[in-house]
N, C-alpha and C positions, 0 to 999 in steps of 0.2 A: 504494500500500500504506500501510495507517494502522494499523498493528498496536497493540492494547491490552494495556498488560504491570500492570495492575490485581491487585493481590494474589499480585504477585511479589517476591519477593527477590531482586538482583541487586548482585553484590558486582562491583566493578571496580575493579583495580589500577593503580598509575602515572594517581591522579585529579586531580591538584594544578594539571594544565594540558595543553594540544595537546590530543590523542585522547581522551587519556583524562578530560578534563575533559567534551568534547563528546558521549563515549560517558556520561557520569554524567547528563548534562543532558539529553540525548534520550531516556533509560531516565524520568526521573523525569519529563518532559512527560509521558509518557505512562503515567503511574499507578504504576511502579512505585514497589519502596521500593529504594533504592540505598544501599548502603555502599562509602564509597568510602574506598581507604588510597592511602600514598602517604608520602615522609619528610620530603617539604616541608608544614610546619604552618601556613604563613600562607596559600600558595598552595590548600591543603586547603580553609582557612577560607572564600576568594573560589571556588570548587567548591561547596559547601554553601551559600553565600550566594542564588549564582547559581539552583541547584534550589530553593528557596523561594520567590525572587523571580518562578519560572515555575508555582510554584503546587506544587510537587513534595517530593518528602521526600528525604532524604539525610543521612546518618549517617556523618562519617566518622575514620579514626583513622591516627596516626602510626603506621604497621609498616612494619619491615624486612623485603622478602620473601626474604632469604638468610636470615631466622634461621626455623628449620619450627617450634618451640619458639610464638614471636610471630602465627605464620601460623595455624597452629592454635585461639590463642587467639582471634584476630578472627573466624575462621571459627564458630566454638564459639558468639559471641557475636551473631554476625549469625545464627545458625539460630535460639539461644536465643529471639531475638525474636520470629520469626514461626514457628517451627516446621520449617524448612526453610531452602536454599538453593536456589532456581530456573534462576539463571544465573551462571555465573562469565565474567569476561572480564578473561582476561589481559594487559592492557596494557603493565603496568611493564616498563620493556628501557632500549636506547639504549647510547651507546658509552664512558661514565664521564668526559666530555671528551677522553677519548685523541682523535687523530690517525692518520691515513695515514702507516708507518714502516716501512720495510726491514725483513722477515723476522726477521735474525737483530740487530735489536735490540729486538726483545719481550720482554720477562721476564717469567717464570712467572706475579708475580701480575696482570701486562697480560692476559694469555689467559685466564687464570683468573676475572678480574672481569666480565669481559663475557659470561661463558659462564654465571655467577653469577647474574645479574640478568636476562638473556634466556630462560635454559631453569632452569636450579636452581629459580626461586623461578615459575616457571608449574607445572614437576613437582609443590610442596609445595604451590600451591592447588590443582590439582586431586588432590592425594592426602585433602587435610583436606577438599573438598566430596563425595567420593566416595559417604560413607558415608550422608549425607544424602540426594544424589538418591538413592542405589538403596534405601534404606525408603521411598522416594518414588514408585520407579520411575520419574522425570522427573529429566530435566535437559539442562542446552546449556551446554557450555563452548565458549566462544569465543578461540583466542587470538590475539594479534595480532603478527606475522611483520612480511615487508620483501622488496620486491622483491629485498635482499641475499640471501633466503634462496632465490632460486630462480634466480640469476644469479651475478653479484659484486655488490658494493660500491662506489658512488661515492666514499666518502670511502678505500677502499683499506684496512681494518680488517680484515685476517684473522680476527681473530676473534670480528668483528660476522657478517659473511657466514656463516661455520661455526656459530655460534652460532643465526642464526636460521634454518639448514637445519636445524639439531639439531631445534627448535622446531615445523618444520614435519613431522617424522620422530616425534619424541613424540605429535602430532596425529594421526595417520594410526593410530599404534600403540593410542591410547585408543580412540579412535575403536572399535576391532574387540574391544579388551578390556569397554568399558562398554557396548557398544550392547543387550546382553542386557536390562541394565534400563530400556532407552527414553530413554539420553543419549546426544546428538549430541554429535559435536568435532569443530567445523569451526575454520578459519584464515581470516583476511584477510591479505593480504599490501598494503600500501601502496606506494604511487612515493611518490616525493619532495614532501613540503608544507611548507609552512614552516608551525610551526605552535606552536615555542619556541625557546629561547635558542641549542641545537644547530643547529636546522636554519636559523637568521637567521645564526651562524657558517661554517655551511655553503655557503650562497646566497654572500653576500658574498666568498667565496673565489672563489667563481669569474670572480667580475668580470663587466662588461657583456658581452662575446664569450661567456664558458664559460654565463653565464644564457642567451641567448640558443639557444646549440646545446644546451641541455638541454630547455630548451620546445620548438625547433623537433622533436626526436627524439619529442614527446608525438603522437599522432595528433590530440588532440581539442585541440594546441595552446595547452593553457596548465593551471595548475596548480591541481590541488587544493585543498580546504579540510578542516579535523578533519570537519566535517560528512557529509561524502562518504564517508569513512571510518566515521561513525556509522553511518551509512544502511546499510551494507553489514551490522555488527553485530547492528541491527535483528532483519535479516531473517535472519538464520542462529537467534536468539532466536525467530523467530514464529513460529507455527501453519504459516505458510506454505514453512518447509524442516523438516517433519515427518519428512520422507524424504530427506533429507540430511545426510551422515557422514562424515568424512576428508575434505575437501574442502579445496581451496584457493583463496579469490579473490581476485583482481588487483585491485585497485584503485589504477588507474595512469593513468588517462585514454588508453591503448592503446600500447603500446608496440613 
């Protein structure tokens, strides 16, 4: 599959690094125009770099996607451009560097922050692209979930795991609310990759034994890349999941 996203607008959130760098860079190989946010501005910067240097375009800007006020505005400004938003892909999430911690020493705004930047601020892009695809009658939000959301959690984050079940439950639910005007909302759900400063924190925890019974639990035997996870984005954005909606994919190397 070589899908061509030429004369598309595609905004992708959490683009500064990991997924969502590699979801920016394989949108803009391939013709699209990519605005990528995200609140790290340097890491932003090597994002933008990167899509140039492959011949691709990319526009991107420092937003908080908790604030809907900020959200809006980027949204507003990526359609102003071309007329439209094409595809949304919600990347930005993760677990704020918390830790794996007994139940009852969470505090309100531990649960609250992760639920914040996993589901709040995917609801607010896809409420501010809404209006665009449907004078469009097109569009593909994509967002990007966690095998937390369809299991538990390896790092033991209550509420990383609830939060990207919420996320996969929002999904399903647009899905059946927007499909009237010809927009998909599908999910990818990832396994474990290393693929930033979290998930190298991550890996290292576990030591030589705990890396090893993690790869061996993989079917296909060893780990992922952002790339693999891109691929998957792709094709939920192509011509070729025209008829595909509420959907959830694994991309875990089989589990």
């Amino acid at each position: 599959m070589h899908p061509d996203f030429s004369g598309k607008t595609v905004i992708v959130t959490g683009a500064a690094h990991g997924f969502g760098r590699a979801i920016a860079l394989a949108f803009a190989q391939r013709g699209a125009v990519v605005w990528g946010c995200d609140l790290l501005a340097d890491e932003l910067a090597e994002t933008q770099r990167l899509c140039a240097a492959a011949g691709g375009a990319c526009t991107v800007r420092t937003v908080d996607i908790r604030d809907a006020h900020a959200v809006g505005l980027f949204v507003a400004e990526a359609a102003a451009a071309s007329g439209t938003v094409d595809v949304l892909v919600n990347n930005a999430g993760g677990v704020l560097g918390q830790v794996g911690r007994p139940l009852e020493e969470i505090s309100p705004a531990d649960w609250q922050g992760i639920f914040d930047v996993n589901v709040t601020g995917a609801f607010y892009f896809a409420q501010a692209v809404a209006p665009h695809m449907k004078a469009a009658r097109f569009g593909r939000i994509i967002n990007i979930s966690s095998g937390a959301g369809l299991g538990i959690s390896l790092t033991g984050i209550q509420a990383y795991a609830s939060a990207k079940a919420a996320q996969i439950g929002l999904t399903r639910q647009l899905a059946h609310e927007l499909g009237p005007w010809n927009i998909t909302v599908n999910n990818v759900a990832p396994g474990f990759v290393r693929c930033n400063d979290a998930t190298e924190r991550q890996w290292a925890s576990y030591g030589e034994e705990g890396q090893r019974a993690l790869v061996e639990r993989i079917a296909l035997k060893r780990l992922g890349t952002p790339d693999d996870i891109a691929h998957g984005v792709l094709f939920f954005a192509s011509d070729d999941a025209n008829w595909i909606s509420g959907q959830v994919l694994s991309i875990d190397g089989g589990r």
